[in-house]
Every structure is written in structure tokens, then in C-alpha cells.
C-alpha positions as CSV (number, residue, x, y, z in Angstrom):
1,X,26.0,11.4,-16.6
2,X,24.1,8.7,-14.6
3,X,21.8,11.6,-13.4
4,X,21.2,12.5,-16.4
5,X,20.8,9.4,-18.6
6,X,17.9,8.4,-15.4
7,X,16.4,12.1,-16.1
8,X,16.4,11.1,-20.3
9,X,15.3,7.5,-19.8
10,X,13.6,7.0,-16.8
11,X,14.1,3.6,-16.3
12,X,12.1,1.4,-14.2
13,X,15.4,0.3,-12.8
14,X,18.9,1.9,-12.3
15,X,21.9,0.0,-11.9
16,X,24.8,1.6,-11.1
17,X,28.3,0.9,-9.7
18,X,29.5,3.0,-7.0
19,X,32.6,4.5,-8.7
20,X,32.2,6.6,-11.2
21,X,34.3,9.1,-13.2
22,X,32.3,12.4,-11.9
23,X,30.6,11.5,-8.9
24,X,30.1,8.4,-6.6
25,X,26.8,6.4,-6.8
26,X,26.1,7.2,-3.5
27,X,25.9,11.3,-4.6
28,X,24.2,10.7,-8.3
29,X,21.3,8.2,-6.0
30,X,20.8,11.3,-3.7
31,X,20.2,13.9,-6.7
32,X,18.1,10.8,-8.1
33,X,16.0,10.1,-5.1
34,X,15.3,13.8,-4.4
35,X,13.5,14.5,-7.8
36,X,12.3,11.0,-8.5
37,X,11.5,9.3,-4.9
38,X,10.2,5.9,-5.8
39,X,13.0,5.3,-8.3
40,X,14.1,2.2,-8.5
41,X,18.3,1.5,-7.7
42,X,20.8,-1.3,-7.7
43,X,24.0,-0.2,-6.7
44,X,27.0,-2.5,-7.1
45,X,30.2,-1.8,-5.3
46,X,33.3,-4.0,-3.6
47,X,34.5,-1.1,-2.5
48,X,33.0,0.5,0.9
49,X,30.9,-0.5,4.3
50,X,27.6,-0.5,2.5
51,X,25.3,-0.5,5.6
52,X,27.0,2.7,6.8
53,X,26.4,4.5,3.3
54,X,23.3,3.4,3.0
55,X,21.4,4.1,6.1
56,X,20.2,7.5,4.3
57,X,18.2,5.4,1.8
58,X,15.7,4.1,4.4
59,X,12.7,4.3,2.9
60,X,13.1,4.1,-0.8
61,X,14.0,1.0,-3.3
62,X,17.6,1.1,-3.4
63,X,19.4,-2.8,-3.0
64,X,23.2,-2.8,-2.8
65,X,24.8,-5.7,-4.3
66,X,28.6,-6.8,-3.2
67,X,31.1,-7.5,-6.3
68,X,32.2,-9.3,-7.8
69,X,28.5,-10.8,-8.0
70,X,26.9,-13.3,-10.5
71,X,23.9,-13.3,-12.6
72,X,21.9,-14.9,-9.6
73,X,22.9,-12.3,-7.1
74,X,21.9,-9.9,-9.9
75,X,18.2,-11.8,-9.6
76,X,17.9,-11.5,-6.2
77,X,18.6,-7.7,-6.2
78,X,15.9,-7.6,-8.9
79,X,13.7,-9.9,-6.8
80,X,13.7,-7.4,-4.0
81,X,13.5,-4.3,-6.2
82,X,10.2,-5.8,-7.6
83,X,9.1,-6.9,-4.0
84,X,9.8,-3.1,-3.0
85,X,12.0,-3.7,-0.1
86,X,14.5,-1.2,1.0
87,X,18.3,-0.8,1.5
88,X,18.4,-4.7,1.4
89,X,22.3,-5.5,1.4
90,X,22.3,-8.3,-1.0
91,X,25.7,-10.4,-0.7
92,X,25.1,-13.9,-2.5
């Protein structure tokens, strides 16, 4: 569903959580990334080593953030979305 809603909406930024009822975040950010490749992605999870999972995103916007998180954290990922930084781990 998240592929699709991004294919419907294109957003200028996805946030996601990594665990979802179909698939995981990590597999809809794939199918994202391969027909949209500057897409835009937060991805919030508590639940996995991020920079292991992550190291196939080098190269394109996608900003993990570690829950629980607050509404600052949340700011930061969106500060380094909009400075166009990549597979920044952001744990605030």
C-alpha cells in the first residue's frame, strides 16, 4: 500500500515505519527508489541494526530515524532530507 499510495501521491517526502502489514519498509523503499530515484524517505523503526539495512541506500535521500523519536528528531530528519544528505542515521 505504501508503494502505491507514493505512486498516487508522489509526495515530496515519504515517511514510513519499517513494519508494515505486507512488506517491510526496507522492501517498499527498494521498489520506491528503483522507479522514483531521488524520492525523498524517512524511515522510522526501533526495531533492527539500521546501518546494516541501510548501506544499499547509499546514494539517495533516505534518513532513518530511531523510535521512539520526538517531534525534534522528526526536524532533524526533515533537516537532512531538505539538505539532501544520504542514509544519515538520525538518533536524537
Amino acid at each position: 500500500e505504501a508503494v502505491k499510495l507514493y505512486e498516487d501521491q508522489k509526495p515530496d517526502v515519504l515517511i514510513t515505519d519499517f513494519n508494515m502489514p505486507q512488506k517491510t519498509g526496507v522492501e517498499a523503499i527498494r521498489e520506491i527508489l528503483s522507479a522514483h530515484p531521488t524520492a525523498k524517505i524517512i524511515l522510522c523503526s526501533g526495531t533492527f541494526d539500521l546501518p546494516e539495512m541501510m548501506d544499499e541506500f547509499v546514494g539517495h535521500t533516505v534518513v532513518t530515524v530511531s523510535k521512539p523519536f520526538s517531534p525534534h528528531s522528526l526536524a532533524h530528519a526533515l533537516e537532512a532530507i531538505a539538505k539532501g544528505q544520504s542514509t544519515e542515521i538520525c538518533s536524537f
